[in-house]
Structure formats: structure tokens, C-alpha cells
C-alpha positions as CSV (number, residue, x, y, z in Angstrom):
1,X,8.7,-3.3,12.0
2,X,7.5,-4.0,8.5
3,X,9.5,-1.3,6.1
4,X,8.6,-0.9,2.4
5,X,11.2,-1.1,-0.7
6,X,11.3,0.2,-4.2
7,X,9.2,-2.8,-5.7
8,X,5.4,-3.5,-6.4
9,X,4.9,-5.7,-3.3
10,X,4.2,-5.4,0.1
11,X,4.5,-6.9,3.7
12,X,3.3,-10.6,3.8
13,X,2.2,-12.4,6.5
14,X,1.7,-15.8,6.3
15,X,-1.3,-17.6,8.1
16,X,-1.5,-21.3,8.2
17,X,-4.7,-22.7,6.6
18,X,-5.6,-24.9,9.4
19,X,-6.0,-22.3,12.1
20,X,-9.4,-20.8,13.0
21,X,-10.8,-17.5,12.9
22,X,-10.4,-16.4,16.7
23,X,-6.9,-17.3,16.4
24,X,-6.1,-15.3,13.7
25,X,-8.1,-12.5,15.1
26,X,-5.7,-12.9,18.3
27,X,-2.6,-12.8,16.4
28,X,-3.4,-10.0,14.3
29,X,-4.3,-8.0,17.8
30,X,-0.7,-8.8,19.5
31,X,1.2,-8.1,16.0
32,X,4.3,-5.7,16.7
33,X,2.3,-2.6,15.7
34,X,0.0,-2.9,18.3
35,X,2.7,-3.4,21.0
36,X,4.9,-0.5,19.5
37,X,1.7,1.6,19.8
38,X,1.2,1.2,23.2
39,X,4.4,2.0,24.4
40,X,4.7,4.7,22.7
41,X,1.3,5.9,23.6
42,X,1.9,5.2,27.3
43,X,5.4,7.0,27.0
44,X,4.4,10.7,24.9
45,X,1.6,10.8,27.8
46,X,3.8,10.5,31.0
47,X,6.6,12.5,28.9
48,X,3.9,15.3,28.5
49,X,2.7,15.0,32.3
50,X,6.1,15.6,33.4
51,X,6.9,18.4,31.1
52,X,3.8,20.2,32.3
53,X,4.7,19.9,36.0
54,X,7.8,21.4,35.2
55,X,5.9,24.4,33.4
56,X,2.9,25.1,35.3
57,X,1.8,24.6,39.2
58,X,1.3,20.7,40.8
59,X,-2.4,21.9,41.8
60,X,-4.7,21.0,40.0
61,X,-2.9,18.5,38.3
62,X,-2.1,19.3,34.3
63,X,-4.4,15.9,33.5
64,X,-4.8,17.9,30.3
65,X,-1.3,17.8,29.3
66,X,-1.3,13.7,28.7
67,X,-4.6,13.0,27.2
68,X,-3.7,15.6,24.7
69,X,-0.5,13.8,24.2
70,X,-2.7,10.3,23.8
71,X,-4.9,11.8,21.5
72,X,-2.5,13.3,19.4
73,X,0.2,10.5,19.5
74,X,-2.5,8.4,16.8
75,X,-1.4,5.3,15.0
76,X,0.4,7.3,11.8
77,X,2.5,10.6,11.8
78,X,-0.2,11.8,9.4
79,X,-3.2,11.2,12.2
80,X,-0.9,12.8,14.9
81,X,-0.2,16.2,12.5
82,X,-4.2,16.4,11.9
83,X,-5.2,15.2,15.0
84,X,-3.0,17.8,17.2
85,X,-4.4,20.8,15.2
86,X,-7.8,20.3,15.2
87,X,-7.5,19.4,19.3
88,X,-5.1,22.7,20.2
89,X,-8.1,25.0,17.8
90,X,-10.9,23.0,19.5
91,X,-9.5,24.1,23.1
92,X,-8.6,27.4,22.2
93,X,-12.2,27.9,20.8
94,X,-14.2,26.5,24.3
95,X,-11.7,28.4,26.4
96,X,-12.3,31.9,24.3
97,X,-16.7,31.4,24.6
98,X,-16.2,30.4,28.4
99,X,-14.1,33.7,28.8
100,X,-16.8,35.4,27.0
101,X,-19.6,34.1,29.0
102,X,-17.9,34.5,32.6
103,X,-17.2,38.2,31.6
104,X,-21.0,39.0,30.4
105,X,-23.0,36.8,32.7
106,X,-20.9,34.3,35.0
107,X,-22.3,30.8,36.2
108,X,-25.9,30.0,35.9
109,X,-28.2,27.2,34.7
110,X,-29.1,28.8,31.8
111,X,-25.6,30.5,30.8
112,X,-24.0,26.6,31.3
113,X,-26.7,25.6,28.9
114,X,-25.8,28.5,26.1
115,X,-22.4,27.9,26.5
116,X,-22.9,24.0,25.7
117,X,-24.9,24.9,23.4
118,X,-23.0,27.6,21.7
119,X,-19.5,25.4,21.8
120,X,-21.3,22.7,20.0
121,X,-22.4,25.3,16.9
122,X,-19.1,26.8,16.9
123,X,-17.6,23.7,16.6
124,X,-19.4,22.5,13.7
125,X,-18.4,25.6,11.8
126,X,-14.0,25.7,12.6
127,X,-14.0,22.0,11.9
128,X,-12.6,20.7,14.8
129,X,-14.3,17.3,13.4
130,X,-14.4,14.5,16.2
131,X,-13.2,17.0,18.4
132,X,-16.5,19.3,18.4
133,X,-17.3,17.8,22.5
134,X,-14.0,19.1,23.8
135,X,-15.3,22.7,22.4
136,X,-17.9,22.6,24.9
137,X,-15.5,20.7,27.9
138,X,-13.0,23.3,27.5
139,X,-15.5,25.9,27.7
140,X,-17.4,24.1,30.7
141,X,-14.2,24.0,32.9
142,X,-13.3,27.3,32.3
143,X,-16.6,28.6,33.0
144,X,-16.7,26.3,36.3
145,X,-13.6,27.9,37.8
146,X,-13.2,31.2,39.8
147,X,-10.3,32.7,38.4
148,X,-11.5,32.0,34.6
149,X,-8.6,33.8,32.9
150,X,-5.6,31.9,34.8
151,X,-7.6,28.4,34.2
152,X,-8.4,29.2,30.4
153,X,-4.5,30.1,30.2
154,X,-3.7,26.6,32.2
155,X,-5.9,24.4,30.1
156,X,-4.4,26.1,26.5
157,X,-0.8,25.7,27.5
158,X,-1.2,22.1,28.7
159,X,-3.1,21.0,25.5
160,X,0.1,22.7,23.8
161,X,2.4,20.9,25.8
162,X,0.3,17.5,25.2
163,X,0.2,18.2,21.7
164,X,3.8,19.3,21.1
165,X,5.0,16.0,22.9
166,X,3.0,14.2,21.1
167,X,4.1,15.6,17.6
168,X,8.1,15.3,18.6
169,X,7.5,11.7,19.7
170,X,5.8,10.8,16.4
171,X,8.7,12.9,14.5
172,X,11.8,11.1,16.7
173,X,10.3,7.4,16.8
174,X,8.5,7.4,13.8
175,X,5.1,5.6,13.9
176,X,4.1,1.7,13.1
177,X,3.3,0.8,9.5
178,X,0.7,-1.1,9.2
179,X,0.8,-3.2,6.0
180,X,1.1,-6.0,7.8
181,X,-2.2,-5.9,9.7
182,X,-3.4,-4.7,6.3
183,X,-1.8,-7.7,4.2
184,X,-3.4,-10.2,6.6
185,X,-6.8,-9.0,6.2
186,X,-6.3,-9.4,2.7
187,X,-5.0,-12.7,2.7
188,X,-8.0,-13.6,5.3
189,X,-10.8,-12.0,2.7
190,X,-8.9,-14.2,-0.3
191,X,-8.7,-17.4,1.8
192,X,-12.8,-16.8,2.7
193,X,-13.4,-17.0,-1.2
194,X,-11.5,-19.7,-2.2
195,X,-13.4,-21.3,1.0
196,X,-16.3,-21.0,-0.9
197,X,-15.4,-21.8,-4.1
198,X,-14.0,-25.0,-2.8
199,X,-17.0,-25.7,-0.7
200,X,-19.6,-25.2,-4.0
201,X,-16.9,-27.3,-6.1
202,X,-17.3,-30.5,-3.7
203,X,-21.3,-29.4,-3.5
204,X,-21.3,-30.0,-7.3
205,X,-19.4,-33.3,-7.3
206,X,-21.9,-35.1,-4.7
207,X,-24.4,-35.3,-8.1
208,X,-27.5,-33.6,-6.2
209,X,-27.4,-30.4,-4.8
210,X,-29.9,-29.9,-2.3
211,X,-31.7,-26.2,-3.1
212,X,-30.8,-25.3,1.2
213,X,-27.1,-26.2,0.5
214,X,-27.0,-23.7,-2.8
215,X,-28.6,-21.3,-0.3
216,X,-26.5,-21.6,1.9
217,X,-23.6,-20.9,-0.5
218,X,-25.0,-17.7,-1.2
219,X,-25.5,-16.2,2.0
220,X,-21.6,-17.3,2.8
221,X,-20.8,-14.8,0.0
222,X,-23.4,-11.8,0.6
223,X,-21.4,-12.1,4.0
224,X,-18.0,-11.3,2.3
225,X,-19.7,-7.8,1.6
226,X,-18.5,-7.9,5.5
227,X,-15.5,-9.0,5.5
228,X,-14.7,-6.4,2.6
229,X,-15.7,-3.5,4.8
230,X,-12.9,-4.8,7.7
231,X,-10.5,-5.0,5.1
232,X,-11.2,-1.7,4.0
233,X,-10.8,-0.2,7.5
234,X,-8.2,-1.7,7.9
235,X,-6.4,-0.6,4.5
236,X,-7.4,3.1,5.4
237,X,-4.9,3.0,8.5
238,X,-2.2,1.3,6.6
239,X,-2.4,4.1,3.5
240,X,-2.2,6.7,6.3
241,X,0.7,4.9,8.3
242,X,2.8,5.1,4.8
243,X,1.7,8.8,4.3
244,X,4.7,11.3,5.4
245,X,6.6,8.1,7.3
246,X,10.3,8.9,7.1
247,X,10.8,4.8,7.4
248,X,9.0,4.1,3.9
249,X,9.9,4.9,0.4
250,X,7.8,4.8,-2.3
251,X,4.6,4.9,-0.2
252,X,2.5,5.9,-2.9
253,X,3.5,3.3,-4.7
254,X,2.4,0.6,-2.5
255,X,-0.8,2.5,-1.2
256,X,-1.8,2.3,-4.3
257,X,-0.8,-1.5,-5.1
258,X,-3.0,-2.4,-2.3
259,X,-5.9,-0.5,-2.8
260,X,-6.2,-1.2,-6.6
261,X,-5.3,-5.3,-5.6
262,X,-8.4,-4.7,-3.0
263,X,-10.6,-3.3,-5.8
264,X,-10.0,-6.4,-7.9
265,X,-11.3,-9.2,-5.2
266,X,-14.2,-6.7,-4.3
267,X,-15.5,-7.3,-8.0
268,X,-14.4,-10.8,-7.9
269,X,-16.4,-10.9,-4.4
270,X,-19.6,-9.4,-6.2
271,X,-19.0,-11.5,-9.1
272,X,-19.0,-15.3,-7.2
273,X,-22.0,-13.9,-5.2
274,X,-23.8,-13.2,-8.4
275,X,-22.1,-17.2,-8.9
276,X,-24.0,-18.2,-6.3
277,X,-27.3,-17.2,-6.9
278,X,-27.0,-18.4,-10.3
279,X,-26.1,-21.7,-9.0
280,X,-28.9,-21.5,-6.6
281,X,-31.6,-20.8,-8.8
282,X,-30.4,-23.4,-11.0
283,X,-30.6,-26.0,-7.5
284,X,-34.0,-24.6,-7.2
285,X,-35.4,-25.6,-10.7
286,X,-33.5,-29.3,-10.5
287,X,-35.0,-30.1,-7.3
288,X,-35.3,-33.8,-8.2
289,X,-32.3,-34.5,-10.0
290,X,-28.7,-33.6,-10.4
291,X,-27.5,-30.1,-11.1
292,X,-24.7,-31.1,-13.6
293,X,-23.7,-34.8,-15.3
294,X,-21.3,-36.6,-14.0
295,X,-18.7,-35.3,-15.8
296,X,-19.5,-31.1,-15.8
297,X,-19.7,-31.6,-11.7
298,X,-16.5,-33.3,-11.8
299,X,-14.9,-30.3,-14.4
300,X,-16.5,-27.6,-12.2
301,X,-14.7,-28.8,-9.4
302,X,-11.4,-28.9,-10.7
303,X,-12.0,-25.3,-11.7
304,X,-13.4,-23.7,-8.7
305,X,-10.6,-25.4,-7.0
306,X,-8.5,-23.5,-9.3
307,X,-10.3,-20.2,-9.2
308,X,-9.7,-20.6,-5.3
309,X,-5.9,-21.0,-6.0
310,X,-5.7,-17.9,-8.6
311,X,-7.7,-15.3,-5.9
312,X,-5.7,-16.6,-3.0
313,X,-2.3,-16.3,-5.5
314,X,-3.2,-13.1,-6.4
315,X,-3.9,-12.0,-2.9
316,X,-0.3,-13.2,-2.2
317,X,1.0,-11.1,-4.9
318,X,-0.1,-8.0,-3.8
319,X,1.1,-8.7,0.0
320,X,4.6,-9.6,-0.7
321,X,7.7,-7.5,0.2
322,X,10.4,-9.5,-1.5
323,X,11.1,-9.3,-4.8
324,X,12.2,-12.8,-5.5
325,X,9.3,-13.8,-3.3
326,X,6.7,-11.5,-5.3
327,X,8.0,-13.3,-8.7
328,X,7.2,-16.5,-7.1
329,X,3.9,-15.6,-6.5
330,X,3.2,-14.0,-9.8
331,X,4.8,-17.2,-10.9
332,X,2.0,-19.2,-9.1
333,X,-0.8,-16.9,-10.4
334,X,0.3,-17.1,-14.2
335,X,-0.2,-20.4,-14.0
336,X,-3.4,-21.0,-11.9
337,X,-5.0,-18.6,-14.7
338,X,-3.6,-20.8,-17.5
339,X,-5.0,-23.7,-16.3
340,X,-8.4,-22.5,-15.2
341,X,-8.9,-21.0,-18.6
342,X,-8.0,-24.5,-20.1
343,X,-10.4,-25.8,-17.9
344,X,-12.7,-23.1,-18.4
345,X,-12.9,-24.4,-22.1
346,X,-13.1,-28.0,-21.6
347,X,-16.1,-27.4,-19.1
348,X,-17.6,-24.8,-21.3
349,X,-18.0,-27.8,-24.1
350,X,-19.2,-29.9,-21.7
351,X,-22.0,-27.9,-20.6
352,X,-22.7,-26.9,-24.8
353,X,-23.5,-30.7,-25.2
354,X,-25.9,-30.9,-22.0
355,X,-27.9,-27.9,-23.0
356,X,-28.5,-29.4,-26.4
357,X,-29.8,-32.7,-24.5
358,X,-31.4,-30.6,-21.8
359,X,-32.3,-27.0,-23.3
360,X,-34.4,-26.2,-19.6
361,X,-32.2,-23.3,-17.8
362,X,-29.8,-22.6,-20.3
363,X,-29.5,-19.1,-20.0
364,X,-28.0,-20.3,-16.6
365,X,-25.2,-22.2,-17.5
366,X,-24.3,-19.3,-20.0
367,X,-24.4,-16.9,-16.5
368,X,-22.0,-19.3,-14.9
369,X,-19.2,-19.3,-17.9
370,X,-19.8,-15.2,-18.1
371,X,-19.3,-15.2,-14.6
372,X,-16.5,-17.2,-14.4
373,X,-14.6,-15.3,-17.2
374,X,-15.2,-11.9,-15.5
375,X,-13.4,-13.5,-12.7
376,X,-10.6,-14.3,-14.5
377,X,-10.1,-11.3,-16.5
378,X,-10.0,-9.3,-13.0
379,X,-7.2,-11.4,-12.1
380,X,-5.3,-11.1,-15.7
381,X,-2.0,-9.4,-15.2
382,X,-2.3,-7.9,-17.8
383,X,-4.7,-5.8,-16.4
384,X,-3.7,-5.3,-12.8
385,X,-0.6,-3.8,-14.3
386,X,-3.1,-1.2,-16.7
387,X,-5.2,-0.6,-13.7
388,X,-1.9,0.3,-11.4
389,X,-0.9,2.7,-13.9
390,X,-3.8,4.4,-14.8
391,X,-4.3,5.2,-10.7
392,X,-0.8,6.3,-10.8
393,X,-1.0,8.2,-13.3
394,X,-4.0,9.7,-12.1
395,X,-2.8,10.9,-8.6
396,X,-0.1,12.3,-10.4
397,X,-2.4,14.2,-11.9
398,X,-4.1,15.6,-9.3
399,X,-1.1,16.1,-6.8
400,X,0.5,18.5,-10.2
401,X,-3.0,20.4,-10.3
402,X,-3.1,20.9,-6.0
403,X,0.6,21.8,-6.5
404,X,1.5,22.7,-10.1
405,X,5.0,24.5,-8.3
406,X,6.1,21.8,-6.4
407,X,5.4,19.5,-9.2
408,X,7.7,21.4,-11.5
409,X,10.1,22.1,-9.0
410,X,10.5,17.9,-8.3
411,X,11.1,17.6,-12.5
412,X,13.6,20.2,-12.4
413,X,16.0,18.3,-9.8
414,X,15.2,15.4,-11.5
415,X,16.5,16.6,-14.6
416,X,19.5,17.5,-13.1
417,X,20.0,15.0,-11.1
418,X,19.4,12.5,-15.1
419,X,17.0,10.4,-13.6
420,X,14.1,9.4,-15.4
421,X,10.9,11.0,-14.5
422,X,8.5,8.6,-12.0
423,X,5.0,8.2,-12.9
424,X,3.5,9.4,-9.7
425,X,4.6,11.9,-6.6
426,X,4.5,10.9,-3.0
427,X,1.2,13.0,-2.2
């Protein structure tokens, strides 16, 4: 299992260059989080199925008991505590309309279709969320039964049982983080750019850049836009997986060093697409000839292949545990900015002497340098380290206003304890 330390970084997980997409994709699906989560899915649901045997009769069998417990035993402690509320309130619910229904009317077409009906509206209004269909299959099974009280009273204590299995498996063997997962789908949506920085660098060098190929480019990063939304998903279950985990210290800290590091290459993302299409349109109007001289194509590739090293630097950054590794790779990304700004320059003088031979499209190659820069001022240090502590400071904020007594409670014992007062609190 991947644990988190005291620093800025996070778990890394290295993926060879070379390998293709599927394979990575097959990897990342037999990681150890996976695994751990199926045993320990497979275990809280026969652990529940046994406990209710013990409890209640053999017949029928108390099926109810371990698909609770599976429902309830979710990839983080802070699914399973959510998760295992709203599941016991939306039994409890169906089971009270079906009691009311078989005491008014009993079983008939149209009082199975009002009691659907009236689960489902009921549902929506105690917030049972994606639980809202077990209101009305709790109150369907009831209703279906004879005896109606003893099997509403059979179906709540087994969802109890399911669901208090599930919460003391999550609170003995503590749930998988999953930064890792996380950190590889960053470092896949990095590598993806850099892929197409690289590509459009050796586009350029050829001289002639057929209008398709430019095209092309473009629709390779609209489809990042994609990728972005995996990551994302992804990201959500590894912020919850930190959230309340008695394995990981300073979760906060590194929910919020991944989600801020994922807000930066979503703007560099929308800034190489707009790239791109300036690229393209500029392909479109030099049909006939080359897009750049000889020596701007030859520039432009150096520094895409540089850009493609800072993104994929920075993406390393933000996914390293280790300290001495996490220098190393701030190391790397210092000076894969310096020398793309140095080669930012010498390009940018470049293309000032061919739009004073060639003034046609100029406004282009200005797009291209403003896009470039915005690129590298997302990756700046400098200004991950502003944009880290503003968000810190801001959930601060807000966790103080939700809880302005526990928040002065913490700086009490931290004033007696002499330590110096953290910039955020563990929400």
C-alpha cells in the first residue's frame, strides 16, 4: 500500500515510455488497490452472511445481510460511512410504506403500483441518493410476504448487520489509497501532451506542413478534453480514499497538491489546443509553401520538445512521494523551463525577422509566442507554490466557518503543545 508523508509529493508510479495504451490500462486494473479491494469486499460480505445466520433464522436466507456489507464496504472509509447511512435510512423507509400499505389495503395490482410509486417520491425527498430503488425493493418484499411485520423486521436487521460489518471492516483494515492509480493517470495525461508536442515539433521540421496533418494535431488535443475527465474521476476517488484514512497524514495537503497540479495541465491542455488551431490555420493559409524557414522549424522543435519535457516534469513533481526524489524532479523542471524560455527568445526573434519579410498571418505567429508563454507561466514554480497556498488557505477558511469551535479548539492545543500554526485543517 501506497502511504502519504509530511511533504508536498505524492505516490509515483513509473510507466515506461515504450509501452502501449492497453497495457497500461491492464496494469493500472491489477494495481494492489484493486486486489486489496476485492478481498476485502469478498470477506465483510461472507463475515456479514455468517453473523446474520447466527442472529436470525436459516430460512429465507439473510441474502440481505452481504450485499449490504458489499455496498457499504466502498473503495474509501469516507464512501463506506456515507454509503452505509443512506442504505440502512433507504431500507428503513420501503419497509415503513410497505407496512403501511399491507395494513390499509394489502396486495393488489394497483396497491404494488402506489407503493413503487410512492417509495420512489419518498426517496427523492430523505436523500437516500443512489439508493432511491432500494426504497421501493424494500418496500416491494415486504409487501410481497404474508407475515409483513416479521419480514420488514428481518430485512432491517440484516441491512444493520450488513452495514455494521461493513463499517468495522473499513475501521479494522483500513481502506486502499488510491494515489497511485491517481498519479498514473496523471503521468498518462502529461505523457499524451508531450506526445503531441513532439509530434507537431517533427511536423514543423519536415518544411511543409500538409493542412490534414495540422488537423489532425488538433483533433489529438480536443481529445485530451477526454483524457482530463478520466483523470478527474479518477482524482475524486483518490481525495476520498485520503479523507478520514487512519494510514495517511496530511491528507489535505496532498489532496490538494494533486488537484491544484491537475488544474495547471487542464489549462496547459486548453492552451496547446488553442496551439493547435493556431498552427492549423496558419497550415491552411500556406498551403503551397513552408509554414516556417528553415531555421524557426528547426527552433520550434527544440522547444516543443522542451515544453513536452517541462509538462511531463512537472507531472512528475506532483506524483512523487520521496522527498529527495521530489527535489530531483523539481530539479528537472527548473531547468526544462530555463531553457525553453531561452529558446522561447531566440525563436521569438526568429519569427520578428520573418514577419518583416513575410507580414501575411502575423497576428498568428504572435498567438503562438502568447500561447507558448501562458504555458510556461502555468508551469512557473513560482506559481504552483502561490496557487497551493491560496487553496490552502482557502479550505482553511471554510472548514473554520463550518466549524468555528473545533477550529479554535485545534489552535488552542497547538499553542500548548508550541507548535507553529498549519495553514490548513484536515477537513
Amino acid at each position: 500500500m501506497l502511504e502519504c508523508g509530511e511533504g508536498f509529493m505524492i505516490g509515483h508510479l513509473n510507466v515506461m515510455p515504450d509501452v502501449s495504451a492497453p497495457v497500461i490500462k491492464l496494469v493500472r486494473r491489477t494495481t494492489e488497490p484493486v486486489a486489496a479491494q476485492t478481498l476485502r469486499s469478498t470477506a465483510a460480505a461472507v463475515i456479514s452472511f455468517v453473523v446474520a445466520l447466527m442472529v436470525l433464522p436459516p430460512q429465507p436466507a439473510p441474502l440481505t445481510a452481504p450485499l449490504t456489507a458489499l455496498l457499504v464496504v466502498q473503495v474509501t472509509l469516507y464512501a463506506t460511512l456515507t454509503t452505509g447511512i443512506r442504505r440502512v435510512n433507504s431500507v428503513i423507509v420501503g419497509v415503513l410504506i410497505a407496512i403501511g400499505f399491507t395494513t390499509l389495503v394489502g396486495l393488489t395490482w394497483w396497491s404494488l403500483g402506489l407503493t413503487i410509486f410512492s417509495s420512489l417520491i419518498v426517496g427523492r425527498f430523505v436523500r437516500v441518493n443512489e439508493f432511491v430503488p432500494e426504497v421501493a425493493i424494500s418496500a416491494m418484499l415486504v409487501l410481497g410476504v404474508s407475515q409483513a411485520a416479521s419480514a420488514a423486521w428481518h430485512r432491517v436487521l440484516e441491512t444493520l448487520i450488513g452495514a455494521g460489518v461493513g463499517l468495522l471492516f473499513n475501521l479494522l483494515f483500513a481502506p486502499p489509497v488510491w494515489t497511485q492509480s491517481a498519479g498514473a493517470s496523471i503521468d498518462g495525461l502529461a505523457r499524451g501532451m508531450g506526445r503531441v508536442f513532439r509530434t507537431m515539433g517533427a511536423e514543423i521540421a519536415e518544411g511543409h506542413l500538409p493542412f490534414p496533418h495540422a488537423a489532425a494535431r488538433l483533433h489529438e488535443a480536443r481529445r485530451l478534453d477526454h483524457d482530463i475527465v478520466q483523470v478527474d474521476a479518477s482524482l475524486r476517488q483518490a481525495e476520498d480514499s485520503l479523507r478520514m484514512n487512519p494510514r495517511v497524514r496530511e491528507g489535505l495537503l496532498s489532496r490538494v497538491v494533486l488537484r491544484t497540479g491537475l488544474d495547471t495541465l487542464e489549462i496547459c491542455a486548453v492552451v496547446l489546443r488553442v496551439l493547435t488551431r493556431s498552427l492549423t490555420d496558419l497550415a491552411k493559409f500556406r498551403a503551397e509553401e513552408s509554414l516556417f524557414p528553415p531555421d524557426v522549424s528547426a527552433g520550434l522543435q527544440e522547444l516543443f520538445e522542451q515544453l513536452a519535457e517541462a509538462i511531463e516534469s512537472f507531472a512528475r513533481l506532483i506524483t512523487t512521494q520521496v522527498a529527495a526524489n521530489g527535489e530531483q524532479a523539481e530539479e528537472r523542471l527548473t531547468a526544462a523551463l530555463a531553457t525553453s524560455r531561452l529558446t522561447r527568445d531566440r525563436v521569438a526573434e526568429m519569427l520578428l525577422e520573418d514577419v518583416q519579410e513575410h507580414p501575411g498571418q502575423w497576428q498568428l505567429h504572435g498567438a503562438l509566442l502568447a500561447e507558448i508563454d501562458r504555458i510556461l507561466d502555468e508551469l512557473d514554480l513560482d506559481k504552483r507554490t502561490e496557487r497551493l497556498m491560496q487553496e490552502l488557505d482557502r479550505r482553511s477558511a471554510d472548514v473554520s466557518e463550518r466549524h468555528p469551535r473545533l477550529a479554535a479548539l485545534r489552535r488552542r492545543l497547538r499553542g500548548e503543545s508550541g507548535t507553529e500554526p498549519r495553514p490548513a485543517v484536515e477537513a
